[in-house]
N, C-alpha and C positions, 0 to 999 in steps of 0.2 A: 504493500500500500504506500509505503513512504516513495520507495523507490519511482512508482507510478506520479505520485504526486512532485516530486523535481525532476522528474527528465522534462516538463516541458517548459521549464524553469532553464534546467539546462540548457534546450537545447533553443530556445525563444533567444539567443545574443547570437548567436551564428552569425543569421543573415545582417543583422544592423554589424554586426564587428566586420564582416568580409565585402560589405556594399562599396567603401572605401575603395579596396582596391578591385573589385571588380569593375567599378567604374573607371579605373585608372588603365587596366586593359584593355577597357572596351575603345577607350578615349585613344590609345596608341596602337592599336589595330584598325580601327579605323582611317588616323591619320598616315598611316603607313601604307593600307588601301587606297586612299585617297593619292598620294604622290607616285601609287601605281599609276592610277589611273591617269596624273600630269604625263608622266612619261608615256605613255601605251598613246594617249591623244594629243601626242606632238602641239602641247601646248593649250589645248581649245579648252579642258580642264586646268580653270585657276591653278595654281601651285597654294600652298601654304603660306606663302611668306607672301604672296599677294593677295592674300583675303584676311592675311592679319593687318598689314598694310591699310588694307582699305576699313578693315573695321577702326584703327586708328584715327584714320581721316573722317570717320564720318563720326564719332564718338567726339572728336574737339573740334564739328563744325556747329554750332549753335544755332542754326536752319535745321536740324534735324529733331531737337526736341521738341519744336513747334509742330514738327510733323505724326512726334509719338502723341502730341498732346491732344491733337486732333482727334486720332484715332483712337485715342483712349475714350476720351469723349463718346464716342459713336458705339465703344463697345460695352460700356458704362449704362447709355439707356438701352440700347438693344437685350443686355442681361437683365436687367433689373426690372423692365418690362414684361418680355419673356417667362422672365423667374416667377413673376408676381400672376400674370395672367392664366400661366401653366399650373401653377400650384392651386390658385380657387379653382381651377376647373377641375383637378385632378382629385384633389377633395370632393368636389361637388359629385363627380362621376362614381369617386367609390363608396358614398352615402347614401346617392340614391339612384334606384334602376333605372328610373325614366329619363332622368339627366345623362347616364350611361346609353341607353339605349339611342336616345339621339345624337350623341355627341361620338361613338366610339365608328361610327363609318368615317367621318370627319373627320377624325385624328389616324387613322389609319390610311384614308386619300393622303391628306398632307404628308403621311412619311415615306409613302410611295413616289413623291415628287421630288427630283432631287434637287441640290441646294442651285446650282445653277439657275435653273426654272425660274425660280420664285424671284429671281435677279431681274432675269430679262422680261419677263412678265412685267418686272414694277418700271423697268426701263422707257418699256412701249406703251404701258399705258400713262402712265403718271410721270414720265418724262425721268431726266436726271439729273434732277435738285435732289438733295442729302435725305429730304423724309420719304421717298422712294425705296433708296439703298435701307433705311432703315426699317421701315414698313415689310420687306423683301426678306430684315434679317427675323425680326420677331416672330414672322408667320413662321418660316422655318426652324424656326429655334423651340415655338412652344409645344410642338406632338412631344419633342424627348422628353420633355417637364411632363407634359400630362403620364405616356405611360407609365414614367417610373413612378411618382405619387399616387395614380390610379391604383399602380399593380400594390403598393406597400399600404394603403388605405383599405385595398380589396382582402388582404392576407392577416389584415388587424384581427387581434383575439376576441374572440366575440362576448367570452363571456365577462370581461372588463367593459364593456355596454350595459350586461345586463347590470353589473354591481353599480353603475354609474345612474341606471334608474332605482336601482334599491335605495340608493344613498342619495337621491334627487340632488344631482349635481346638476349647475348651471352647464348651460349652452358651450360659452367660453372656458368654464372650467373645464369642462370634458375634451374643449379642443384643445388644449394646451397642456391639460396636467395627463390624462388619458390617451389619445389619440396622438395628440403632438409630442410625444415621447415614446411612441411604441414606435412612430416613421420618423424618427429625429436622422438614421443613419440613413434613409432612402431621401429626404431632404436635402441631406449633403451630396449624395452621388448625383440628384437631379442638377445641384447646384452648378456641380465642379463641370457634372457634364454638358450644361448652358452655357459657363464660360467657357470652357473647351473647342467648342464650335464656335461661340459669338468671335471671338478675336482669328478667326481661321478665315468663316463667313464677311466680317469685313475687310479684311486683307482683301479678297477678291472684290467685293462691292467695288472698292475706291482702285484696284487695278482696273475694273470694267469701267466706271462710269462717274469717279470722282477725280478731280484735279489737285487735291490733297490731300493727303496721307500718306502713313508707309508703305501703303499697298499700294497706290500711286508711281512712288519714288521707288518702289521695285518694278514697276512694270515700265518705268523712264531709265531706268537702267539697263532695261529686256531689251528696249528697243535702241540703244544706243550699243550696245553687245558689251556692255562692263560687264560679264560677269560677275567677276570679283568684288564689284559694290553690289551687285543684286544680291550674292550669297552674304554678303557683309551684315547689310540690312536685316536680310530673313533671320542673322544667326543672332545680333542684335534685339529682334525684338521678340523672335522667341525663348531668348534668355529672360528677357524681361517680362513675359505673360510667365513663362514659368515662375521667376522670384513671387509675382505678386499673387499665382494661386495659390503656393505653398502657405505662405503667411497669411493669407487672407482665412485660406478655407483650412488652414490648419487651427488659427483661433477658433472658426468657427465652430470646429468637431469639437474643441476641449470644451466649447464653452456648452453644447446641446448634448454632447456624451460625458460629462463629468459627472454624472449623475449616476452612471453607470460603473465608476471604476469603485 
């Protein structure tokens, strides 16, 4: 029994102790893939030292945070929209059957549409001013929020319902102390995976059809053949969506799963 109870104790540090270097390997196997690949493409492949180069130059050119800023912007209400409109409905759908019933074709069209689509659609109709691109990004962004809260709302214990009529808890009680704590982890993975797409989904918006942004200034760098600045940019600000989900939706878990440790 003891033994049972610390092997998973034991063996629970492994992976956080070996992530270190297994990202250290991944990171020079790659780059070593990478400068195959310079050599084998007689050049048409960046080298390394000219996408470090250019990630320099655009990192102390001060035109270029006005360009993250932009886009931050765009991905900012596109999630928060999204998140908010996917989540009441997805609640709504796993409450009640008639709200399901009419909404679950509709959310299953939308995710058969791919994310292109919903671009050029807002392009042609509603032209290519910014709430177009934006319009373009929420629709496709909110079937992901709906299934996963639908599915995590649908799989809720039922019989913490009934204790919740025994004990005549309010409305709001029940969604927050009840309910919004049995989906607090399917919350988060809606979350993580609305911004996941939103900042992917505008990247391409503002390469099709905006004249600002980073998705812009990579698509001006496509057509000017820099590679080495378009790779620059891309590695640039997916560093940066990466910093700011970790911290973001890492407070977020400790703060809706602390309840739980």
């Amino acid at each position: 029994m003891t033994a049972l109870a610390l092997a998973p104790r034991r063996w629970a540090g492994i992976p956080r102790a070996r992530s270190p270097l297994a990202l250290l390997v991944a990171v020079v196997l790659l780059a070593i893939a990478w400068q195959i690949g310079t050599i084998v493409s007689d050049g048409w492949v960046p080298s390394l030292d000219r996408i470090g180069a250019a990630v320099v130059a655009n990192l102390t050119d001060p035109a270029i945070y006005g360009q993250m800023a932009i886009t931050a912007r765009r991905i900012l209400i596109g999630f928060v929209a999204a998140t908010a409109i996917g989540v009441a409905l997805g609640f709504l759908m796993g409450l009640d059957r008639r709200v399901e019933a009419f909404f679950r074709p509709v959310v299953t069209m939308l995710l058969a549409i791919p994310d292109p689509v919903y671009i050029i659609v807002a392009i042609l109709v509603l032209g290519t001013d910014e709430s177009s691109g934006l319009i373009a990004l929420i629709l496709a962004l909110i079937p992901f929020v709906v299934v996963i809260v639908h599915g995590a709302v649908r799989a809720r214990e039922r019989q913490l319902d009934e204790m919740s009529r025994v004990y005549k808890l309010g409305r709001w009680a029940y969604l927050t102390e009840v309910l919004g704590r049995q989906i607090a982890p399917a919350l988060i993975v809606a979350a993580r995976t609305c911004f996941a797409f939103s900042w992917k989904i505008v990247v391409l918006i503002e390469a099709l059809s905006q004249p600002e942004g980073i998705g812009s200034q990579i698509y001006y760098s496509f057509r000017l053949l820099r590679s080495a600045d378009m790779i620059a940019l891309a590695l640039i600000f997916i560093v940066l969506m990466r910093i700011v989900e970790s911290a973001a939706f890492g407070f977020a878990e400790r703060r809706l799963m602390g309840w739980s440790r």
